[in-house]
C-alpha positions as CSV (number, residue, x, y, z in Angstrom):
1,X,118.6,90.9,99.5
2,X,121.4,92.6,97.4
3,X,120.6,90.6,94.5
4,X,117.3,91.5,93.8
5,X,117.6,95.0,93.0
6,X,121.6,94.0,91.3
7,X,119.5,91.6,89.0
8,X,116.5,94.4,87.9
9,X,119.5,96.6,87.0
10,X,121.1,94.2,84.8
11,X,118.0,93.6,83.4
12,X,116.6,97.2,82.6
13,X,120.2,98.1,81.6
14,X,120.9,95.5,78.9
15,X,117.4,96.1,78.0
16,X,117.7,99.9,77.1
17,X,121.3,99.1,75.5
18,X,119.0,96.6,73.2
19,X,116.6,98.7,72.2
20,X,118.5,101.9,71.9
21,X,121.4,100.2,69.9
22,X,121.1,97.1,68.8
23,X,117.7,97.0,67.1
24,X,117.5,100.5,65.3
25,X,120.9,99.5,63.9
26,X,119.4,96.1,62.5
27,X,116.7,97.5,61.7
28,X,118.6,100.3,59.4
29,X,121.0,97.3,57.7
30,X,118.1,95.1,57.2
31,X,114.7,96.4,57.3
32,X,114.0,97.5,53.7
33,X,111.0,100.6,53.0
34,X,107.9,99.4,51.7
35,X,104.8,100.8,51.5
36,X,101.8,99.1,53.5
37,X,98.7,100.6,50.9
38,X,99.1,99.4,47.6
39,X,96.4,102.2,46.6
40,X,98.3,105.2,47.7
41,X,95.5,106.3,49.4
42,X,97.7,107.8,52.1
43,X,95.2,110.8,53.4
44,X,92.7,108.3,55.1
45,X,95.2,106.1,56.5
46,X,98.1,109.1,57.9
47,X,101.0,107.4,56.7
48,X,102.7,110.8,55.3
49,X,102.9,111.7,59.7
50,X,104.5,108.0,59.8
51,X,106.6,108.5,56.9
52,X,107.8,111.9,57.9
53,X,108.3,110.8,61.4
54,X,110.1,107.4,60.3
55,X,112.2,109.5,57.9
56,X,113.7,111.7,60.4
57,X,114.2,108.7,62.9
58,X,116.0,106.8,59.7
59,X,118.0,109.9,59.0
60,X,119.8,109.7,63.2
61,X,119.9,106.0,62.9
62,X,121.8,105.9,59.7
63,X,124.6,108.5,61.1
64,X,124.4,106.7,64.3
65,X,124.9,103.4,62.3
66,X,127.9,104.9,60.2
67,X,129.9,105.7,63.1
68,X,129.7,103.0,66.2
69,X,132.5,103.9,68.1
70,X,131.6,107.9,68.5
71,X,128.0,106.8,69.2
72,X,129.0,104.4,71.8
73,X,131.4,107.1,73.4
74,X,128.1,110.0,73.4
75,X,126.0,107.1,75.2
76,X,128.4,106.5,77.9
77,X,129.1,110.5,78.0
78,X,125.4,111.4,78.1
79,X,125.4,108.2,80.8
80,X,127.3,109.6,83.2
81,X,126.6,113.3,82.6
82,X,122.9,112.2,84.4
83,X,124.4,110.1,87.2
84,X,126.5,113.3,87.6
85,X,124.2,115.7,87.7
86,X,121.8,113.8,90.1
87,X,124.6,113.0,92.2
88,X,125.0,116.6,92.3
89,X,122.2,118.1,92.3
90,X,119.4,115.8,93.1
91,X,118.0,115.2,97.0
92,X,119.3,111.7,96.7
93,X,117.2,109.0,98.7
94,X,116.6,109.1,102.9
95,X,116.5,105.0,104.0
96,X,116.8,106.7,107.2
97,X,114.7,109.5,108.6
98,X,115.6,112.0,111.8
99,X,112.4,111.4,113.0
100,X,111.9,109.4,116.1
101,X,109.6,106.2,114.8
102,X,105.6,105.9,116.3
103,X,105.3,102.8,116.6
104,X,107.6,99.4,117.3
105,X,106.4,95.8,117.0
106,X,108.4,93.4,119.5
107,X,109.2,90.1,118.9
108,X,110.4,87.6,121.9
109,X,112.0,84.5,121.2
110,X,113.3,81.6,123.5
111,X,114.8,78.3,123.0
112,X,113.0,75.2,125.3
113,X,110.0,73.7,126.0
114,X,109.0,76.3,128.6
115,X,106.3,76.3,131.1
116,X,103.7,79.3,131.1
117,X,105.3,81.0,134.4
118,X,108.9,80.7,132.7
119,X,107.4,82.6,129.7
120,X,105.9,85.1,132.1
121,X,108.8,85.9,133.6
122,X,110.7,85.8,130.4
123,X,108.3,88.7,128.9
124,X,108.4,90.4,132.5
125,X,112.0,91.0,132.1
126,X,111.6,92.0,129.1
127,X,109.1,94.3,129.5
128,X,111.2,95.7,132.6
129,X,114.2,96.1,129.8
130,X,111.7,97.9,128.1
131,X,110.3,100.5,129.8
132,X,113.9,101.9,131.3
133,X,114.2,103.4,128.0
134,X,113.4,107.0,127.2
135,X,110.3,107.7,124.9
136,X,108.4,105.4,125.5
137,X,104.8,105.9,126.3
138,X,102.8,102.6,126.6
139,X,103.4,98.9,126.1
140,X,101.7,96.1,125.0
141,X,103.0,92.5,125.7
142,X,101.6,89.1,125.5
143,X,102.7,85.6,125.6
144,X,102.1,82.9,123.0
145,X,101.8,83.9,119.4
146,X,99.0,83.7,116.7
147,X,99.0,81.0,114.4
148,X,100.2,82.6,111.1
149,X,102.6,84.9,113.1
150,X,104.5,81.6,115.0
151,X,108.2,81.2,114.5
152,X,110.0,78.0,116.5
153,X,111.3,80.1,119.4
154,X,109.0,82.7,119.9
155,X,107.0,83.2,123.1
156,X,105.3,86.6,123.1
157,X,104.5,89.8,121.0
158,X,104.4,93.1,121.4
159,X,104.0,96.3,120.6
C-alpha cells in the first residue's frame, strides 16, 4: 500500500517541476510574439490585458531563464521553507484518534470442513473472548457468511 501514495508524489512532483521550469523556459527560447488579430482591433478582443499580463510573466521568465542555477537553488529554498514551516507550525495529520471507536465489525475464520455445531462452538468461544473485555456494550454474532462478504476460511460475522 506504500506505493500508491509514493507513485502520486512522483507524479505530481515531476509534474509541477515541468510546468514551473521546463516549459516557461522553452517557451521563452522558442516561442516567438506574434500577434493573433491582423486588424489591430485589440479593444473588442482584450488582448492589451493578455499582452500586459504576458509581458510581465515574459519579463520573470527571462531573468529566471538567464540564471538556472540561482533559480533552481530559490525553488529548493522556497521548497523546504514550506515543509518547514508546516512541520512547524501546522496541526500535522491524526491517523489515530484518542477516542474510543463506536463500532467494530468481526470477522471469524477457520480452516476445515466444519460441521454447524463445530462452527457454533467456534463463534461461542469467541464470543466468550469477547465479551471479557471492557467497553463493550452489545454483540452481534452469526455463523456462515453472505455471499459477496465470503472469504475461504471464514465462518461467522459480527459486529
Amino acid at each position: 500500500m506504500r506505493f500508491l501514495p509514493l507513485a502520486v508524489f512522483i507524479v505530481l512532483i515531476a509534474s509541477l517541476i515541468y510546468a514551473m521550469i521546463i516549459v516557461p523556459v522553452l517557451g521563452s527560447v522558442l516561442g516567438q510574439r506574434s500577434s493573433a488579430l491582423s486588424g489591430g482591433d485589440t479593444d473588442k478582443t482584450g488582448e492589451y490585458l493578455f499582452d500586459s499580463i504576458a509581458e510581465k510573466y515574459s519579463k520573470w521568465v527571462r531573468i529566471f531563464a538567464k540564471r538556472p542555477f540561482e533559480t533552481i537553488i530559490a525553488f529548493f529554498v522556497i521548497l523546504s521553507l514550506i515543509v518547514i514551516s508546516y512541520s512547524r507550525f501546522g496541526n500535522g495529520t491524526m491517523y489515530f484518534s484518542k477516542i474510543d471507536p463506536v463500532a467494530a465489525e468481526v470477522s471469524i475464520r477457520a480452516r476445515g470442513n466444519l460441521s454447524s455445531l463445530e462452527t457454533k462452538s467456534i463463534i461461542e468461544r469467541v464470543e466468550s473472548k469477547l465479551l471479557e473485555i471492557n467497553g463493550i456494550e452489545s454483540l452481534f454474532l452469526r455463523t456462515g457468511t453472505e455471499w459477496f462478504l465470503s472469504g475461504g476460511d471464514v465462518v461467522g460475522r459480527g459486529f
